[in-house]
C-alpha positions as CSV (number, residue, x, y, z in Angstrom):
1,X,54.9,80.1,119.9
2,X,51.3,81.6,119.7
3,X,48.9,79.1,119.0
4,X,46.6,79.6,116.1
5,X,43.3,79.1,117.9
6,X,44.5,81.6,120.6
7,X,45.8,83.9,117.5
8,X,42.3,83.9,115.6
9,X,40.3,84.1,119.4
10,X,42.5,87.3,120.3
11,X,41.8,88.9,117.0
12,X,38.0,87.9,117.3
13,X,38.0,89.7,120.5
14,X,40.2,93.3,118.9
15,X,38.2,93.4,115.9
16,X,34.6,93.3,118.3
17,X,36.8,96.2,120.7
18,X,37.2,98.2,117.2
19,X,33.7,98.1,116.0
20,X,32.1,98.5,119.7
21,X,34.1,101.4,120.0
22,X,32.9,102.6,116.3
23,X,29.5,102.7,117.3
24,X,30.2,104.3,120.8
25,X,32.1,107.3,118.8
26,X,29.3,107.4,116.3
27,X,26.2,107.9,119.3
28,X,28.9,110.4,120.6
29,X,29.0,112.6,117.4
30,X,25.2,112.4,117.2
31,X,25.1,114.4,120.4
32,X,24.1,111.0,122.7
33,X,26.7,111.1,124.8
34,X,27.8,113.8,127.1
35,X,31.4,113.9,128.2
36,X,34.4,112.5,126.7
37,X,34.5,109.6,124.4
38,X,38.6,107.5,125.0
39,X,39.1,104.5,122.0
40,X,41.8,102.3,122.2
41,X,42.3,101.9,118.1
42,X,45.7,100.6,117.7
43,X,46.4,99.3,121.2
44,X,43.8,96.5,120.9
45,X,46.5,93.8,120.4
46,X,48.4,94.5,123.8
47,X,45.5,95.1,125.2
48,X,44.0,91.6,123.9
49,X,46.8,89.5,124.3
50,X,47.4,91.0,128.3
51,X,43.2,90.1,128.8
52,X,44.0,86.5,127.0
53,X,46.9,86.0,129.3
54,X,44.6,86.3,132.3
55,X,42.4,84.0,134.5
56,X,39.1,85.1,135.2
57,X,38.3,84.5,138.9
58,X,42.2,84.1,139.9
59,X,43.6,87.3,138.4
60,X,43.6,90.8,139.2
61,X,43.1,93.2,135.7
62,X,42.7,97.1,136.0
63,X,42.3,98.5,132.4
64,X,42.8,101.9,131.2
65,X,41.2,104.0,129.0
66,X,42.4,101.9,125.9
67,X,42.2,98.7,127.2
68,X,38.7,97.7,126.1
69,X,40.1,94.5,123.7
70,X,41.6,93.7,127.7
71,X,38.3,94.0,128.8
72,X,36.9,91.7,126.9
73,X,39.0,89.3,126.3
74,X,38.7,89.2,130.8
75,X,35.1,88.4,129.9
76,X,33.4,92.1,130.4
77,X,30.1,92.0,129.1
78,X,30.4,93.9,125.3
79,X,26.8,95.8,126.5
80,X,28.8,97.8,129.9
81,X,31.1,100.1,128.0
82,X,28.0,101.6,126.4
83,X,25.8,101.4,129.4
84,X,28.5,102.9,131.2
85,X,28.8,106.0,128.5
86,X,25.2,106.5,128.3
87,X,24.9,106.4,131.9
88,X,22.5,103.1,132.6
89,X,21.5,102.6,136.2
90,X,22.2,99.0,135.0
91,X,25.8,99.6,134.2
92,X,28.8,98.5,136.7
93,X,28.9,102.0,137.8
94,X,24.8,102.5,138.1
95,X,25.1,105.5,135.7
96,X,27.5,107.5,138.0
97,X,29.9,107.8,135.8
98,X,29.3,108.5,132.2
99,X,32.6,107.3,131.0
100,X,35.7,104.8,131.6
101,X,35.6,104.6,135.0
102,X,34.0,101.4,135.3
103,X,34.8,98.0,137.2
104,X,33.4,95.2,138.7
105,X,35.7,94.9,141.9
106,X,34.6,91.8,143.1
107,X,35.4,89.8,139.9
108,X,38.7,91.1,140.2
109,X,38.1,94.2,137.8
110,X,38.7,97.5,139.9
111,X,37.2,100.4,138.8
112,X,39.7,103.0,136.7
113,X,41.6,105.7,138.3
114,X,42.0,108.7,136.4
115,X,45.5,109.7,137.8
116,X,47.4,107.4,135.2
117,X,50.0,105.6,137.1
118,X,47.7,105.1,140.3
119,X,46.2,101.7,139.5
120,X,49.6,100.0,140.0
121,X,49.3,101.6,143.2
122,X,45.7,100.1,143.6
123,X,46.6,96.5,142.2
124,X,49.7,96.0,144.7
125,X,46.9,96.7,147.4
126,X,44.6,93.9,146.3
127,X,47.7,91.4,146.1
128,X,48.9,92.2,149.2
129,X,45.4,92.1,150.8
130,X,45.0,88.6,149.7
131,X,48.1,87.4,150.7
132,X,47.7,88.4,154.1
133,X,43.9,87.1,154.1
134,X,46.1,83.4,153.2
135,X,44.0,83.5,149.9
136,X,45.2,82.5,146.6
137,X,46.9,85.3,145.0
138,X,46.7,85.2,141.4
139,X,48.6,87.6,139.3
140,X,47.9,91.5,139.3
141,X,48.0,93.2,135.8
142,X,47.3,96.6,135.3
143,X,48.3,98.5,131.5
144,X,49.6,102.3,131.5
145,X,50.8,104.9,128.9
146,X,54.6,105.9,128.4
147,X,53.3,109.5,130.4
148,X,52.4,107.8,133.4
149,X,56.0,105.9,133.6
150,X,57.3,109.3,135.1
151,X,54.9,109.6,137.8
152,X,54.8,109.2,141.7
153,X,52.8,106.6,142.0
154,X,54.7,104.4,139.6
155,X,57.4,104.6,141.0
156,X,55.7,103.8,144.9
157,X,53.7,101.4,143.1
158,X,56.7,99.4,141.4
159,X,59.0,99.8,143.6
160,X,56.7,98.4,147.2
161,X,56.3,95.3,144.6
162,X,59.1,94.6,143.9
163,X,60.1,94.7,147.5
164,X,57.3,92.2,148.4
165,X,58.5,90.2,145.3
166,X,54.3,90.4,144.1
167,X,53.3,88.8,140.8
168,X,52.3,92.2,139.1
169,X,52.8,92.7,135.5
170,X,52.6,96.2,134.3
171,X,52.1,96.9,130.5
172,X,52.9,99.9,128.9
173,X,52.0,101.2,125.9
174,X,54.6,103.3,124.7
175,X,52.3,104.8,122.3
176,X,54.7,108.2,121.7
177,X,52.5,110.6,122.9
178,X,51.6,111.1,126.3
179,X,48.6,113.0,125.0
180,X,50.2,115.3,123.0
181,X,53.8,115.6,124.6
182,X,56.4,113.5,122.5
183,X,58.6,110.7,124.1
184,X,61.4,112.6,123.4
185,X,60.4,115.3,126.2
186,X,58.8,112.4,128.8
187,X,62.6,110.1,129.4
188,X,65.7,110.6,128.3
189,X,66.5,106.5,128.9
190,X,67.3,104.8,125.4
191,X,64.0,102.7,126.5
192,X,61.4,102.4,129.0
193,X,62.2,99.0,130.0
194,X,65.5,100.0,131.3
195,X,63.8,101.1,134.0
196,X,63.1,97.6,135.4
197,X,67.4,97.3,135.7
198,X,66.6,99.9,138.5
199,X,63.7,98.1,140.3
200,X,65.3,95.1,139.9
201,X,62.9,93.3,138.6
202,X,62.3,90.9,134.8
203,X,61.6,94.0,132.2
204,X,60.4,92.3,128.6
205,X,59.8,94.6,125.0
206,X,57.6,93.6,122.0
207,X,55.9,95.2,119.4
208,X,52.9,96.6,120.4
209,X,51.3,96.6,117.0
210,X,52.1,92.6,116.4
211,X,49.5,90.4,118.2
212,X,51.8,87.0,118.1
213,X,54.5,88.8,119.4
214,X,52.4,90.3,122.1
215,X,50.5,86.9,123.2
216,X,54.0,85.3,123.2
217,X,55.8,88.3,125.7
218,X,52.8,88.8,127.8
219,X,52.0,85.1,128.5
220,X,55.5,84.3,129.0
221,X,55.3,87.3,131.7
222,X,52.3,86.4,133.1
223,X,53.4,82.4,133.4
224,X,56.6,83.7,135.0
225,X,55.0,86.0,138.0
226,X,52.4,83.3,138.5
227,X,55.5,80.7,139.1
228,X,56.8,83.3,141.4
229,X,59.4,85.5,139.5
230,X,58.3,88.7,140.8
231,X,57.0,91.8,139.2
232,X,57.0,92.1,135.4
233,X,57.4,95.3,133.4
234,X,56.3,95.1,129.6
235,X,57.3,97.8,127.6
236,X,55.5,98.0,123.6
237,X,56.0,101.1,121.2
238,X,53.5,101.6,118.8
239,X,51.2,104.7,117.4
240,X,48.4,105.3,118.6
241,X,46.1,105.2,115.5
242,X,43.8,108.2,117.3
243,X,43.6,111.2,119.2
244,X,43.9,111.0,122.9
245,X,39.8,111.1,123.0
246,X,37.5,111.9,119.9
247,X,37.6,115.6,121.0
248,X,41.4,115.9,119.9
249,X,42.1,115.3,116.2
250,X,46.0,114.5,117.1
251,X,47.4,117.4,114.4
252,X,50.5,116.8,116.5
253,X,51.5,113.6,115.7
254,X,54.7,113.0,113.4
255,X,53.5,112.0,109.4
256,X,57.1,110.2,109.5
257,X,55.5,107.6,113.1
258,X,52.1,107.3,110.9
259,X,54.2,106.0,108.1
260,X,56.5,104.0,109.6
261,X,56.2,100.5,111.3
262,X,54.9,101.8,114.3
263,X,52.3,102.9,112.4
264,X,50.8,99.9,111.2
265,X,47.4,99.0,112.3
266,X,47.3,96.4,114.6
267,X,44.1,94.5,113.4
268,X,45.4,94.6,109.7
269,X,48.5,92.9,111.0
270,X,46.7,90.1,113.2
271,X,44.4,89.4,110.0
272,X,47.5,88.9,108.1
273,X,48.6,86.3,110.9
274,X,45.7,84.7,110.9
275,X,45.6,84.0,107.5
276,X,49.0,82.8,107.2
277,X,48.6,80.6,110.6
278,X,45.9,78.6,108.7
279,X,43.8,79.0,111.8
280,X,41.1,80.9,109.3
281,X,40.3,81.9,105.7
282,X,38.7,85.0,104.5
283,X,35.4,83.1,104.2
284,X,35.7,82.3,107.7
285,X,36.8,85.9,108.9
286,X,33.6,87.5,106.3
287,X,31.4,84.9,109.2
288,X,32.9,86.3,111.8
289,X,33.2,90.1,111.1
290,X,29.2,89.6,110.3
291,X,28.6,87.9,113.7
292,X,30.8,90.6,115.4
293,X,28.4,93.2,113.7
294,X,25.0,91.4,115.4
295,X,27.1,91.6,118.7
296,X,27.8,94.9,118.6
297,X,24.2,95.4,117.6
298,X,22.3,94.1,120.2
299,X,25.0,95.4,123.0
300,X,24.3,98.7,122.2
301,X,20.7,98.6,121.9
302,X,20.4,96.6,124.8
303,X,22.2,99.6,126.2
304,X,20.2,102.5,124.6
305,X,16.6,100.8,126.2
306,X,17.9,100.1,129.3
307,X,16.9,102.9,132.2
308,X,18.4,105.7,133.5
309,X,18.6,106.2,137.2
310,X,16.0,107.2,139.2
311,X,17.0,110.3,141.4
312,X,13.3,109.4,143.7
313,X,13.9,105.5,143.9
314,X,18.1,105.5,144.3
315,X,19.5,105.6,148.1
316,X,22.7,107.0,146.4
317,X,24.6,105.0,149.5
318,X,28.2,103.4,149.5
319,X,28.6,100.1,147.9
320,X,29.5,98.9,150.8
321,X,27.7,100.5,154.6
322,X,29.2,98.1,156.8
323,X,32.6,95.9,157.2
324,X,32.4,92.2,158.1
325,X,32.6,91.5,161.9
């Protein structure tokens, strides 16, 4: 059973992923952005409850493109995804990339990888690095869409960890559409989590839409491959509440999924269990929602006045030029 405290710190962190992600889409349609502009509105709950479930410093976490409630709730700094949009030499990513590619590998954060599917791939690596360095492993979490379930590397990916029995939990976010193709003509399989039957490893479902429900299947998932249980595989349905990025007004989508339960905003629905958990009031959540606001304030002007890089003064080198002897 979710805790309250952990129920109104989870929806603390989706409601400041929703209204960061406001004010990136609004410096977006003002022209201040170039490129594409991905929101995670109506996956912030999964995404939340898997970056809750973590341990900073232990664990392994490679979000996607709607994973910034994941982010941070892993403790990402609420001022990168803007630096990282308006292309800030002081961003993760030193203004080289002027979207969601960004990662901080050495806190256990790797960079995103386009290719959906290919950061399973990519976390199995790192697990299996450190257990051959003899260092603590920690668990390996990684999110991905219902699309990139029928891809190569998920398979390679899931399969070579569940052969080396690695603590990886995969999330996915059966969010109907894998950009604008139904589920309907991705699987055939009466759910995605029948999959797991195949690999042989623990598969779990819960509403993707219900925070409680999330924090309660992903921590249980989390606590199991952390006591050594093997690779998880999380499945969640839910809408996604937007197009795939703010270029694509999502005319595709089903009015019947919109008004149905899968349909449901997620933050309306944590606010409800907040409420009723007794672990705030409404005066407490105005407080909150206000101090979310200065946060998401001073992020993105922090952002907008920090420099750009400097063509003359960058080496444009490698991270890293040399190995360790």
């Amino acid at each position: 059973m979710t805790s309250p405290d952990l129920l109104l710190k989870a929806y603390c962190t989706m409601l400041l992923a929703r209204r960061l992600e406001e004010k990136i889409t609004a410096i977006y349609r003002a022209g201040g952005i170039a490129g594409g502009v991905y929101v995670g509105r109506g996956q912030e709950a999964l995404s939340a409850a898997l970056g809750h479930s973590l341990r900073r410093g232990v664990d392994i976490f490679a979000p996607l493109i709607r994973d910034q409630a994941g982010r941070l709730a892993f403790g990402e700094d609420p001022a990168e995804g803007p630096r990282t949009y308006l292309g800030r030499a002081t961003g993760p990513m030193r203004g080289r990339d002027g979207n969601v590619h960004r990662g901080r590998p050495s806190e256990g954060m790797p960079a995103m990888i386009s290719h959906l599917g290919t950061m399973t791939s990519v976390v199995c690596g790192m697990l299996l690095a450190r257990r051959m360095q003899g260092r603590e492993t920690g668990v390996g979490a990684t999110s991905l869409g219902d699309g990139a379930t029928s891809t190569g590397a998920f398979h390679e990916g899931l399969n070579l960890a569940a052969v080396e029995k690695l603590p990886l939990v995969m999330v996915v976010a059966n969010n109907q559409y894998a950009y604008s193709t139904p589920t309907s003509r991705q699987f055939v399989c009466a759910d995605l989590v029948d999959k797991a039957v195949g690999y042989g490893i623990q598969g779990h479902t819960c509403p993707g839409n219900d925070l409680s429900e999330c924090l309660n299947t992903i921590g249980k998932a989390v606590a199991d491959a952390r006591g050594g249980g093997g690779p998880q595989l999380i499945v969640a349905p839910f809408l996604r509440l937007s197009g795939h990025g703010e270029h694509d007004d999502a005319f595709y989508v089903d009015p019947a999924l919109r008004e149905g339960p899968l349909g449901r905003d997620c933050v309306d629905i944590a606010r409800e269990q907040v409420l009723a958990s007794g672990a705030a009031d409404e005066e407490t959540l105005a407080t909150m929602a206000g101090e979310i606001a200065d946060i998401v304030a001073t992020a993105t002007a922090t952002a907008q006045k920090d420099p750009l890089p400097d063509p003359y003064a960058e080496t444009w080198q490698a991270l890293k030029t040399s190995c360790p002897a």
